[in-house]
Structure formats: C-alpha cells, structure tokens
C-alpha distance (Angstrom), angle and dihedral (degrees) to the residues before:
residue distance angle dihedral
X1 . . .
X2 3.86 . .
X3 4.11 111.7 .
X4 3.81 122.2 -145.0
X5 3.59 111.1 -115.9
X6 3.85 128.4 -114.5
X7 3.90 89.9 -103.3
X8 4.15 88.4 47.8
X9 3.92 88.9 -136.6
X10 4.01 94.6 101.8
X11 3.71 144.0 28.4
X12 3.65 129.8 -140.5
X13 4.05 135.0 -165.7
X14 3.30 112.6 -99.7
X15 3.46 98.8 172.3
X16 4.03 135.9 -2.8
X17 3.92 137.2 -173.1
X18 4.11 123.8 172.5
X19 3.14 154.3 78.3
X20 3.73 95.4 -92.4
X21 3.56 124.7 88.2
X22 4.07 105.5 -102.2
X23 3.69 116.1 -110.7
X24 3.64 87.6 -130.1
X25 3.83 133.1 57.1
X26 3.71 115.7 -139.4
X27 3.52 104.8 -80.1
X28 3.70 97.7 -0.5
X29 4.32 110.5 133.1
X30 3.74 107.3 -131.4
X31 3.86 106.2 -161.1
X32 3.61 126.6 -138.5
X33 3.63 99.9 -112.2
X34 4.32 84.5 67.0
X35 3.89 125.1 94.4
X36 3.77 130.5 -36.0
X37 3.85 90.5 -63.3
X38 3.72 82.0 63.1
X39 3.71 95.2 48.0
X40 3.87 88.1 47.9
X41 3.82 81.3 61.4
X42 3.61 98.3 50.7
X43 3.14 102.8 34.1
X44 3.95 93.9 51.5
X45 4.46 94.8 -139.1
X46 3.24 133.6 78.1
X47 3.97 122.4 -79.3
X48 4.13 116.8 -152.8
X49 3.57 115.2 -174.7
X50 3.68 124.5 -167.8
X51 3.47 104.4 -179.4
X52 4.13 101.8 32.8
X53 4.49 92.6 -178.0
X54 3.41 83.0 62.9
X55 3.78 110.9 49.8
X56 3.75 106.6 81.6
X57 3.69 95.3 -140.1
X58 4.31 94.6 60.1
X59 3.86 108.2 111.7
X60 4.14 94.0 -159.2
X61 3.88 119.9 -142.2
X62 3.55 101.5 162.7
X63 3.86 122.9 35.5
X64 3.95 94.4 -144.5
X65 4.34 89.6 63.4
X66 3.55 96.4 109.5
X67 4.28 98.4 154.1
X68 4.00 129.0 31.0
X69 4.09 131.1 -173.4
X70 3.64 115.8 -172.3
X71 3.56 119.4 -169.6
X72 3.65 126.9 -175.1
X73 3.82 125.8 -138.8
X74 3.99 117.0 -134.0
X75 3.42 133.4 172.9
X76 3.71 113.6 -159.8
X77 3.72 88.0 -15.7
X78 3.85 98.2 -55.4
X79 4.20 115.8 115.1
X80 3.33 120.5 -115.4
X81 3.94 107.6 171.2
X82 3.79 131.8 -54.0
X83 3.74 128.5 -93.5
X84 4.25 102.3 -137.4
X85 3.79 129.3 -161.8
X86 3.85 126.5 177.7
X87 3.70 129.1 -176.8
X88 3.83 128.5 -162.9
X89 4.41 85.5 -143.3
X90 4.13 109.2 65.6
X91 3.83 85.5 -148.9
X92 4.41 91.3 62.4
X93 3.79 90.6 85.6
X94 3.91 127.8 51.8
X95 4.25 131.9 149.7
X96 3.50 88.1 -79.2
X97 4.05 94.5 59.2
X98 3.89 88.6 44.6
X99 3.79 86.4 55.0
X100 4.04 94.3 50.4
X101 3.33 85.6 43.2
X102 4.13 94.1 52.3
X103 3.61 85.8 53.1
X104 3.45 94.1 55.0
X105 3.60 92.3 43.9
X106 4.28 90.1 58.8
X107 3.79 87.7 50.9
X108 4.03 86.3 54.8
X109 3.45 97.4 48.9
X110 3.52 91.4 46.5
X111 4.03 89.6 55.6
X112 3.97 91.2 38.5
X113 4.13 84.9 53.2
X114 3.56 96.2 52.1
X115 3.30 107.8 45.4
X116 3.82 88.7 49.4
X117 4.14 87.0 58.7
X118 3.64 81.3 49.2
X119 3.58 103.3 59.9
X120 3.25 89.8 34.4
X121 3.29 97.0 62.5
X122 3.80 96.8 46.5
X123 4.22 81.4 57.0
X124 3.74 86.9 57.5
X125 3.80 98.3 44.8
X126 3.64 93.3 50.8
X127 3.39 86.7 48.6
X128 3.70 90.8 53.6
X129 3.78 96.1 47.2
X130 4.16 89.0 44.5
X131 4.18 82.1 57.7
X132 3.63 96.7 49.0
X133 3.89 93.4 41.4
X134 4.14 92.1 50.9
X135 3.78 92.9 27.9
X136 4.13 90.8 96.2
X137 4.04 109.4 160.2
X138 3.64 124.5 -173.4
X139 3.52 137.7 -158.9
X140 4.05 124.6 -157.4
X141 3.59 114.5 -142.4
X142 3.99 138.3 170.8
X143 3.43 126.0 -86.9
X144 3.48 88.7 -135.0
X145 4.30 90.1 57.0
X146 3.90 83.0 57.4
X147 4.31 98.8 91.2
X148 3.20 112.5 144.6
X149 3.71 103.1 25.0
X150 4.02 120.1 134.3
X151 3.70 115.5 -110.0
X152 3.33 97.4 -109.9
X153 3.31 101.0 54.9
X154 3.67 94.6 49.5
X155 4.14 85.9 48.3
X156 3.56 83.7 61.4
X157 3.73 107.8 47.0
X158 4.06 103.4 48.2
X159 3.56 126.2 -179.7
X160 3.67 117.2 -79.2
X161 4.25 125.6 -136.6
X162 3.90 87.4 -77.3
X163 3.86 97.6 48.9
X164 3.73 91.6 -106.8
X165 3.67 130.2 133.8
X166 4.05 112.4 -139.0
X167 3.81 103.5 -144.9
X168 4.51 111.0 -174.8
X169 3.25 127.5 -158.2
X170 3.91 90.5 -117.5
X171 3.85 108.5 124.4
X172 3.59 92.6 -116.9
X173 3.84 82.8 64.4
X174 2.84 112.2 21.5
X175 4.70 98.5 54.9
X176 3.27 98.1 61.4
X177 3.76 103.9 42.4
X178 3.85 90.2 51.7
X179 3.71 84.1 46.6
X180 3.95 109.7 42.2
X181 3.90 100.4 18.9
X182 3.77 107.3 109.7
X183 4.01 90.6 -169.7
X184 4.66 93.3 92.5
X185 4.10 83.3 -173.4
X186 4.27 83.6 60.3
X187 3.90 91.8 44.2
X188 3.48 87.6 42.4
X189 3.99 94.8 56.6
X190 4.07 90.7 45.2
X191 3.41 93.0 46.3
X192 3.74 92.6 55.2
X193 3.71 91.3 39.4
X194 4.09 79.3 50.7
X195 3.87 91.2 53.8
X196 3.62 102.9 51.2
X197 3.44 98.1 44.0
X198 4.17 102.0 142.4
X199 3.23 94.9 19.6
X200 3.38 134.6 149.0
X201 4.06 83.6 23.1
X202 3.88 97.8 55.0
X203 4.24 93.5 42.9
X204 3.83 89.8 84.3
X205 3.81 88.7 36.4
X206 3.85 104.3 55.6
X207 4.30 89.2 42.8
X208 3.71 82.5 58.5
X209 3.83 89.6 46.6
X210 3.92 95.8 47.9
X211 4.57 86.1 46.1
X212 3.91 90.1 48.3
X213 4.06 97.5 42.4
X214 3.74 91.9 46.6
X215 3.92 94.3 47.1
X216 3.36 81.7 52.4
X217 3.77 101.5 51.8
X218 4.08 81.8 56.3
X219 3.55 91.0 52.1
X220 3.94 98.6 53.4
C-alpha cells in the first residue's frame, strides 16, 4: 500500500509483502508522474495491466513482473494511496480481481479515515487540556470584599501597590474564596473567571471536537 502524502504530490509505502522487490524504498517519495501506480493516482481508477513491458508508463524493477493492478483508495471520493498487486503470469489478474480488490480498497479507506479522526482528535484534546491547564485568569479584589476568608489564606494573598488583592482561578485560590468569601459579587467574578477558563482559544476547538466525534459515531 503506498499513501498519498499531505502535500498530494508523492506517495510513500506504507506497507509491503512479496516476493517482488517494492517499487518504493522505505521512505523514498514516488511522484505521480512515475509508473502505473502513479497513473492510478492521477487518473483517480484503477489501472490493470496484463502485459507490464509493454505499457509505456511501467518503471521495471524486477524482470519476472509480467502483470500489475493498481487500485486507488478513496474515501468519499478523495485519494488516499493506492493498493498495488503484480504478478509474474499476465493471466493472475482479470475484472473480477480488480473488483475484489476495489472492495478491499473501500474497507482500507474506511480504516485509513478513521484512524486519522482518531488521532486527530487526541491532537485536539490535548490541545484542549493544554488551554485549560495554562488558561489561569485572575480577578483583583479589595481587601475589604475579603470577609470571611481564613487567615491563612489572607496571609498569603497581601495587598498589592494599588491596594488590590489578585485572586486566580488556580484551585488553590480559587476553593476557598468561592467557599468562605461572604462578598456573592466576589464569588460571582471568580466563578465566571472559573467558567471561561480557555476560552476564546478552545471555542473553535471543542466545535471541531463535537464534528469529528459525531462523524465518528457514523463511522462505527
């Protein structure tokens, strides 16, 4: 199987089992100009060859290749690599192998799809969690707003230049203020502060979350 690349100029082996040498060396970009796997990309359908010496397109690595089907793999119509078979009889491959081999290639582009909306989404929920984690807010309040407050606390968050208190939304902070402080317009502002931790970065972030999990959940 040879994967299209992010840029959809090359393909790449992905994986490779036969006797024959593969067309590809590990890590080597084949472009889409190159051979009839190449075609099969360009042209979008699948390519069987029964006599590869004579199609003008065949770039030969081993002299016993004597037959070649190419099949891409789409997903909803967009390429994703090409599934490639070669024979060293021309009479291995006929309509009826390219269809097998079609159906294959729908179940692999199904697979390929998925686990692409998988990783993805564990890039986007790290990426959530990384926001939340980094998102500290503050608020500055009073000293005066602070009633109710254990000493210790209070110790620990003096006054600053302007007379202000600077209260984050670390938990730490954030508990025992919403917990002890008998000012509700100060809990009020921390809890809101609280609440929109993230935010505006994770907005766009969780809508692509909620698309990706439900195209999943049609998927499975």
């Amino acid at each position: 199987f040879l994967r299209l690349d992010a840029s959809g100029e090359f393909l790449t082996e992905t994986a490779y089992s036969g006797r024959f040498p593969s067309p590809i060396a590990r890590g080597e970009e084949w472009p889409l100009e190159k051979g009839i796997i190449g075609r099969a990309a360009r042209e979008n359908r699948p390519q069987l060859v029964l006599d590869t010496p004579s199609d003008p397109s065949y770039v030969a690595l081993s002299d016993d290749v004597r037959a070649e089907l190419a099949v891409p793999v789409r997903f909803r119509g967009l390429l994703l690599g090409i599934l490639n078979m070669e024979s060293r009889t021309p009479d291995t491959f006929s309509p009826e192998t390219g269809a097998v081999l079609e159906t294959i290639a729908d179940q692999v582009a199904g697979a390929i799809h998925m686990a692409a909306v998988n990783e993805r989404l564990t890039v986007l929920s790290q990426e959530f969690s990384k926001n939340i984690r980094n998102g500290v807010k503050s608020i500055q309040v009073a000293p005066e707003r602070l009633a109710g407050m254990p000493q210790d606390w209070l110790d620990a968050h003096p006054a600053d230049a302007a007379g202000l208190v600077t209260v984050t939304t670390d938990y730490p902070d954030a508990v025992p203020l919403r917990t002890f402080c008998a000012d509700a317009e100060a809990r009020r502002e921390l809890t809101m502060a609280f609440l929109t931790v993230g935010w505006p970065a994770n907005d766009a972030l969780l809508h692509e979350l909620f698309e990706l999990r439900h195209e999943l959940a049609q998927l499975l």
